[in-house]
C-alpha positions as CSV (number, residue, x, y, z in Angstrom):
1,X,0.0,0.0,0.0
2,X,3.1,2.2,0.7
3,X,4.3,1.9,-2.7
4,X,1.1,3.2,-4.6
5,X,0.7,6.0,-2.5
6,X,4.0,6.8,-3.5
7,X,3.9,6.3,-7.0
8,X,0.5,8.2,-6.4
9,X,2.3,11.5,-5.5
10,X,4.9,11.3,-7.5
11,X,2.5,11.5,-10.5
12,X,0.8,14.1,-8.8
13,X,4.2,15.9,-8.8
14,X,5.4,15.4,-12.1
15,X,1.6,17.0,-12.8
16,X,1.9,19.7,-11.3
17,X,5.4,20.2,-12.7
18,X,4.1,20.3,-15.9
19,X,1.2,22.2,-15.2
20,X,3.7,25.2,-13.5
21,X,6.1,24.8,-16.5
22,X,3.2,25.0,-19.3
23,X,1.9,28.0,-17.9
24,X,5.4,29.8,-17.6
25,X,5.7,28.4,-21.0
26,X,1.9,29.6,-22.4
27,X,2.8,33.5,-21.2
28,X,6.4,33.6,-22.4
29,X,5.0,32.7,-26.2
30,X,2.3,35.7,-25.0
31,X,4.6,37.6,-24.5
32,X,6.4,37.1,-27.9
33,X,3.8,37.2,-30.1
34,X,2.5,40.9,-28.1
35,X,6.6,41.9,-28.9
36,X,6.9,40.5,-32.6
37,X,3.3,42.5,-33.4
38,X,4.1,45.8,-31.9
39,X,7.9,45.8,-33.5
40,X,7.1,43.7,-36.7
41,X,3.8,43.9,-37.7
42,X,1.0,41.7,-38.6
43,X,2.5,40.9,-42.4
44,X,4.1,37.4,-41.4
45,X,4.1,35.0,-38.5
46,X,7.2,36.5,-37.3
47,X,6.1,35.4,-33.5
48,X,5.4,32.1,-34.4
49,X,8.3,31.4,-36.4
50,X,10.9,33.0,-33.2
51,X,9.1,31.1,-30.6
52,X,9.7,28.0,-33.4
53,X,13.4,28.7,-33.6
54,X,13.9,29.9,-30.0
55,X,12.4,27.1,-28.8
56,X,13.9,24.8,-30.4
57,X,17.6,26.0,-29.8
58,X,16.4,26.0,-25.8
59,X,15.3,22.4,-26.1
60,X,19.4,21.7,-27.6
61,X,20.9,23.1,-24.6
62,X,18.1,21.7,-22.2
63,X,18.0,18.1,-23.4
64,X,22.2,18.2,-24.4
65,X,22.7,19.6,-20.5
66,X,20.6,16.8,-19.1
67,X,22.0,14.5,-20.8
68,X,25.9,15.3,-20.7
69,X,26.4,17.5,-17.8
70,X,23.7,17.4,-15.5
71,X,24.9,16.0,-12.0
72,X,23.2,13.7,-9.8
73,X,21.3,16.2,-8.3
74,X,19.2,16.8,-11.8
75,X,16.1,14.4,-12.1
76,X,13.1,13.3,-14.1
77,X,11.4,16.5,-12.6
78,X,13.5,19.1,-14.0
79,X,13.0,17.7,-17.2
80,X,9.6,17.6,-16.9
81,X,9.5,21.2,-15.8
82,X,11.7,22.7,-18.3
83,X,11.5,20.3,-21.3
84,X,7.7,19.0,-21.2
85,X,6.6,22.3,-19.3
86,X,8.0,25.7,-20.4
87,X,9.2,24.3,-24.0
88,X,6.1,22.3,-24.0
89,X,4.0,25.6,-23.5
90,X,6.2,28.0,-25.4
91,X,6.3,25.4,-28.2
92,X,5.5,22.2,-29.3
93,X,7.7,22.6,-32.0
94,X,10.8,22.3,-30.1
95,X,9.7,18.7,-29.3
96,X,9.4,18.0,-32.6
97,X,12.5,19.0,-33.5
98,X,14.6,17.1,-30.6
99,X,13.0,14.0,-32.5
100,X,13.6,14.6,-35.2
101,X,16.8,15.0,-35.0
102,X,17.1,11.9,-32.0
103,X,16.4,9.8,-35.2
104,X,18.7,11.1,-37.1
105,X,21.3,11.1,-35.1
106,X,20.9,7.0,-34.4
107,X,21.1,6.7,-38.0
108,X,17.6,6.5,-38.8
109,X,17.8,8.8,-42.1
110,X,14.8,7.9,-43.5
111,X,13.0,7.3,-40.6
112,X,13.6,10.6,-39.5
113,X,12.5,12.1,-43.1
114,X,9.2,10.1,-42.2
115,X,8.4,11.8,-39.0
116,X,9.1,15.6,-40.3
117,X,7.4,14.7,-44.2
118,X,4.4,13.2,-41.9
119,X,4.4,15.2,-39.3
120,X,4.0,18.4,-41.5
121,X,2.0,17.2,-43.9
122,X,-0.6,15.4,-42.0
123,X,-0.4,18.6,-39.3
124,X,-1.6,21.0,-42.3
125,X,-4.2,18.1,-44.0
126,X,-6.1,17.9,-40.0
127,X,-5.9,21.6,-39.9
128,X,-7.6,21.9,-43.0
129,X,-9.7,19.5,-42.7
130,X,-11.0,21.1,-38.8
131,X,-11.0,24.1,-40.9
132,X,-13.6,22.1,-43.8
133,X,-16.0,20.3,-41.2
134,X,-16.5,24.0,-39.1
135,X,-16.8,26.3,-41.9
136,X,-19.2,23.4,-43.1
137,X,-21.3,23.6,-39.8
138,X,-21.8,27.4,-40.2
């Protein structure tokens, strides 16, 4: 009985890790987007495209730190803060990206063409395809 109350607030802690991170993460990408209007204008999706880039260079140095230089003292929980939660609600993009290139860094070339082509592609078909069934419920 010990064990699954543990393992019960540990999930609840890894939750609310993510929860914290997403929201930190959700107002940051505000707060680019309100930046990248007022200084760039409305004539592109320059927002969008720096949180994209930004994002994805954070989630390099977060996932490459973790992985070669955190000490002992770094866990699953500061991943799942600042990986899953603040990259995860600045972007999901940056996620993306880090598998993307996890595949292609094993050696899975094609594979790794797969997920992007696939990813992409079938990201834009659903959009339009949302876009189809509510403009056809108007």
């Amino acid at each position: 009985m010990r064990d699954d109350a543990a393992l019960y607030a540990s999930g609840m802690l890894s939750t609310a890790l993510v929860f914290l991170g997403a929201g930190i993460g959700g107002v940051l990408r505000h707060g680019v987007n309100i930046v990248s209007l007022k200084w760039l204008g409305m004539s592109f999706p320059y927002g969008t495209m720096a949180i994209n880039i930004i994002g994805s260079g954070v989630m390099g140095l977060v996932a490459g730190f973790l992985a070669f230089k955190a000490g002992e003292g770094w866990t699953q929980n500061a991943r799942l803060f600042l990986a899953t939660g603040i990259l995860g609600g600045f972007t999901t993009f940056s996620a993306f990206s880090l598998d993307a290139v996890l595949l292609w860094e094993r050696g899975e070339m094609m594979l790794a063409a797969f997920y992007v082509l696939c990813s992409v592609v079938l990201s834009l078909m659903a959009l339009v395809a949302g876009l189809a069934l509510v403009r056809g419920l108007s």
